[in-house]
N, C-alpha and C positions, 0 to 999 in steps of 0.2 A: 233443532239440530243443525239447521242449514249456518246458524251465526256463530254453533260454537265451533263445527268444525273445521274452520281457516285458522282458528287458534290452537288446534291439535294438531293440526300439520305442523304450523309453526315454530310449534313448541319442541315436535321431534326432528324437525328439519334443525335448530340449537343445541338438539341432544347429538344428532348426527356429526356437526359440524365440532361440538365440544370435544367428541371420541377421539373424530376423526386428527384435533389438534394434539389431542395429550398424545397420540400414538406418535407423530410426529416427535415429541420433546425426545431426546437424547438423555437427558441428565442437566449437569450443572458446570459452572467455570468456579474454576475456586485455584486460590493465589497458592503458588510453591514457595520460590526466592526470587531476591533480588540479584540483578549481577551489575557489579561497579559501583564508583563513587566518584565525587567530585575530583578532577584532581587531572593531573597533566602526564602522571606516570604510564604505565603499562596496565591497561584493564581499567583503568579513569577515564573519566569524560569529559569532557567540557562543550557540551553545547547551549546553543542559544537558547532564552527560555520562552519562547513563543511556541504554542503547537502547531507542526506543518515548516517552521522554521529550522537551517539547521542541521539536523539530524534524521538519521532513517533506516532503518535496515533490512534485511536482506536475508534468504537460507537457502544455501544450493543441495539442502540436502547431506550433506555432511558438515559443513561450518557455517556458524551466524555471523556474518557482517555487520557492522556498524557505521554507519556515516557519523564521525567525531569532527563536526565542521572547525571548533574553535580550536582544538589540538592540531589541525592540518593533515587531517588521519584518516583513514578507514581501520577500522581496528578486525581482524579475526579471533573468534573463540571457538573451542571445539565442545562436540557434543555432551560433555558435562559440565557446558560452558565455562571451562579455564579459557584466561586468555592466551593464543596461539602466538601472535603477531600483529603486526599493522602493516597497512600498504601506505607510501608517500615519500617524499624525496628527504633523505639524509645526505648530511654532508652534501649536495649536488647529485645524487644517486635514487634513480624512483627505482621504487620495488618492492617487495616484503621487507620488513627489518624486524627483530628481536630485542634489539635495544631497547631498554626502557629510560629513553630521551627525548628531547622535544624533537619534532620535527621539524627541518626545514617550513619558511610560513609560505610558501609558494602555492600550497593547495587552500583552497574552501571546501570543501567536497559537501553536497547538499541532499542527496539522495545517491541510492544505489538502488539497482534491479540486477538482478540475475537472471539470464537466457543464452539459449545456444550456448552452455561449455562456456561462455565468457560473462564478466560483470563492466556492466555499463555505468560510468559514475561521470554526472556532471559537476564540475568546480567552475570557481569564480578564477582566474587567474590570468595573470596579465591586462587587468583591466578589462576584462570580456568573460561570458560563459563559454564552457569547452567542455564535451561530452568525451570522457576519455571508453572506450574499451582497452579492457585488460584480460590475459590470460588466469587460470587460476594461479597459475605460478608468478604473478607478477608483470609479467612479458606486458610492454604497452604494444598493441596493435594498430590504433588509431587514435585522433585526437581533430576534432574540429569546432570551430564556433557555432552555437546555437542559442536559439531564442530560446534564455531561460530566466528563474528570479529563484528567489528565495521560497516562494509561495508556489514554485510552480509543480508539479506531478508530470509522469511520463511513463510511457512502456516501450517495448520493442519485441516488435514480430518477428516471424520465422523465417525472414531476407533482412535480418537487422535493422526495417525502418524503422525511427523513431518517430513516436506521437507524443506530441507534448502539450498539457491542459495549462494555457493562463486566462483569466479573466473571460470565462466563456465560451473561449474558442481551443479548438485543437489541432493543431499545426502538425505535419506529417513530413519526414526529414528522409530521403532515400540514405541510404549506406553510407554517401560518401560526405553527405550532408545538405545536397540540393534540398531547397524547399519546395515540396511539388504541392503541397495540399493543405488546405485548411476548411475547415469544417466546423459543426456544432454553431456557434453563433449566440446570443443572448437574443430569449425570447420563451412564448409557450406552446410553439407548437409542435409536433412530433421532431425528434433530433433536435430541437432546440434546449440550450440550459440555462437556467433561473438560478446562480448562486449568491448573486448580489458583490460580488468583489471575493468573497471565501475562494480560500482554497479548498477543493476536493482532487481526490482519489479517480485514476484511469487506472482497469489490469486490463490485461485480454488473455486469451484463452489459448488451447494447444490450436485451434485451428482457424487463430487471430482476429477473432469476434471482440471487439474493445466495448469497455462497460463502464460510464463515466456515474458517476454519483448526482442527479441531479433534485439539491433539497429542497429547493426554492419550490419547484413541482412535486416533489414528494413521488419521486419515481427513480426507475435507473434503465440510464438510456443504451442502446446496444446499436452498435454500428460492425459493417465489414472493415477491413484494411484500407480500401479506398476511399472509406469516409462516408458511406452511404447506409443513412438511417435504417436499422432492420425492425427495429421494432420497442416499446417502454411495457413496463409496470410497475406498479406501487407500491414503496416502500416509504416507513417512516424515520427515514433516515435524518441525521443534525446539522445546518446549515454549521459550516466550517469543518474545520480537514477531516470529513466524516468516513470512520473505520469500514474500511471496506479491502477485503483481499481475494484472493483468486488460487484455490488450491485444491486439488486429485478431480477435477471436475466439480467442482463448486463455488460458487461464489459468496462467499458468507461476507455479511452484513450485522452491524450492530445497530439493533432498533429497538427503542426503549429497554425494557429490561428481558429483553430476551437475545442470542446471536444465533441470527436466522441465517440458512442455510438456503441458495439457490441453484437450481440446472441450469443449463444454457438456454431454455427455454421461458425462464422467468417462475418456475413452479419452486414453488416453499416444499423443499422434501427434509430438512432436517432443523430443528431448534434446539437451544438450550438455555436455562435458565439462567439468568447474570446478572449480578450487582455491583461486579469488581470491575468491568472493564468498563475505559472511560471513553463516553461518546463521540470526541472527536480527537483522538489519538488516531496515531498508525496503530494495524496491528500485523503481525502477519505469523502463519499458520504450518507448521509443520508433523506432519504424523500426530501425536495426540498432545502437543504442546502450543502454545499461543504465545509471542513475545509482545509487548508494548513497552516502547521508548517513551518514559516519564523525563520530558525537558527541566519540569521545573525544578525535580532533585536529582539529575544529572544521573540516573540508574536507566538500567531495563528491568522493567517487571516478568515472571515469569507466570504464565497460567498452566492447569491442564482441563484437559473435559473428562468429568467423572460422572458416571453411570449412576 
């Protein structure tokens, strides 16, 4: 009795843990529509066809942004995703436009984030990167040079700093733009990231906890606004711009065929099963919809989570 029974423990300590996951599972992700097409008009796209490259978007909760870098655009569309507008300069004039015309090629626009009541978009212009903030109306607020690329990712906390992920490191920009910080680093030890040159994904949280994707380690690391390591755990996430967003108090991740859900604490509280979403895409997550930005056919995909 004494040899079998560490293999009846065993065996129900796998049954426990089995229960315990299927209760976890939510359901399923499965594909609605598609929004846009190739094309330079109104509700078309034109971006570059690298992933992470480009393009990116954005949801304040009532309209979906789009970073349209090759049209010189942020485009809006409204909650039954018609297209709204675009932001960028016409004729000499930044702002929302209606028009469906080229815009002015003054902007690159390469990511958006949405915080605090305003949208933060960095472009390539004038020879330099420049993080503009904008009103939802339009209204430019601010504009300053910043260490960015094409590949780079970025958030901003609840005093406006920006944190911006390149090549391992994360760089911390106060409001006005001083560089006060930088942190993370290449390497493997706690607060260290392993991505090998990839880009990945930085959000942070309502109470400015930043969550960097780090694949190389098969982890995701968490830091305060000051840059100081709080804590990692293990995820199987995909080296390159691996999907990760930050939404109603969770962090969900796309790992293997499942999009696992996490606390701020690093505890797995919700999954769902998934074959549609692509491992190292953006994705980002509103109420019970999922958007991902498909570069290489110039659309957005729409998902939902079914029960």
């Amino acid at each position: 009795m004494k040899s079998i029974l560490p293999g009846f423990i065993l065996v129900a300590l796998l049954l426990i843990s089995c229960r315990k996951d299927a209760k976890l599972i939510e359901g399923s992700i499965e594909f609605v529509e598609t929004i846009g097409k190739p094309g330079k008009q109104l509700g078309e796209f034109n971006f570059v066809t690298s992933p992470g490259l480009g393009w990116a978007a954005e949801h304040d909760g009532n309209y979906l942004y789009i970073a349209d870098s090759d049209n010189h655009r942020v485009q809006r569309f409204n909650s039954d995703n018609s297209v709204k507008d675009w932001w960028g300069y016409l004729n000499g004039k930044l702002g929302f436009h209606t028009e469906s015309e080229a815009a002015d090629d003054n902007l690159d626009p390469t990511k958006i984030i949405y915080k605090n009541q305003h949208l933060y978009i960095p472009s390539y212009i004038n020879y330099e990167y420049q993080l503009f903030k904008i009103d939802l109306d339009g209204n430019l607020i601010y504009n300053y040079p910043i260490k960015f690329s094409n590949y780079a990712s970025f958030c901003v906390d609840n005093d406006d700093n920006t944190f911006v992920y390149i090549d391992d490191d994360i760089f911390k920009y106060d409001s006005i733009g001083n560089l006060v910080e930088t942190f993370a680093g290449f390497g493997i030890k706690d607060g260290e990231l392993k991505n090998d040159g990839y880009t990945i994904q930085i959000v942070i949280d309502e109470n400015d906890f930043i969550y960097a994707i780090d694949a190389g380690n098969n982890r995701i690391q968490k830091y305060n606004n000051k840059g100081d390591f709080i804590k990692n755990w293990g995820v199987g996430a995909t080296l390159g711009y691996a999907s990760m967003y930050y939404f109603d108090q969770k962090l969900y991740i796309k790992e293997d065929e499942f999009l696992n859900a996490y606390n701020a604490n690093g505890e797995l509280v919700s999954k769902w099963k998934d074959n549609v979403l692509h491992k190292q895409l953006q994705i980002i997550i509103t109420k019970n919809k999922i958007f991902e930005p498909d570069p290489h056919n110039q659309t957005i995909k729409v998902f939902e989570f079914k029960e």
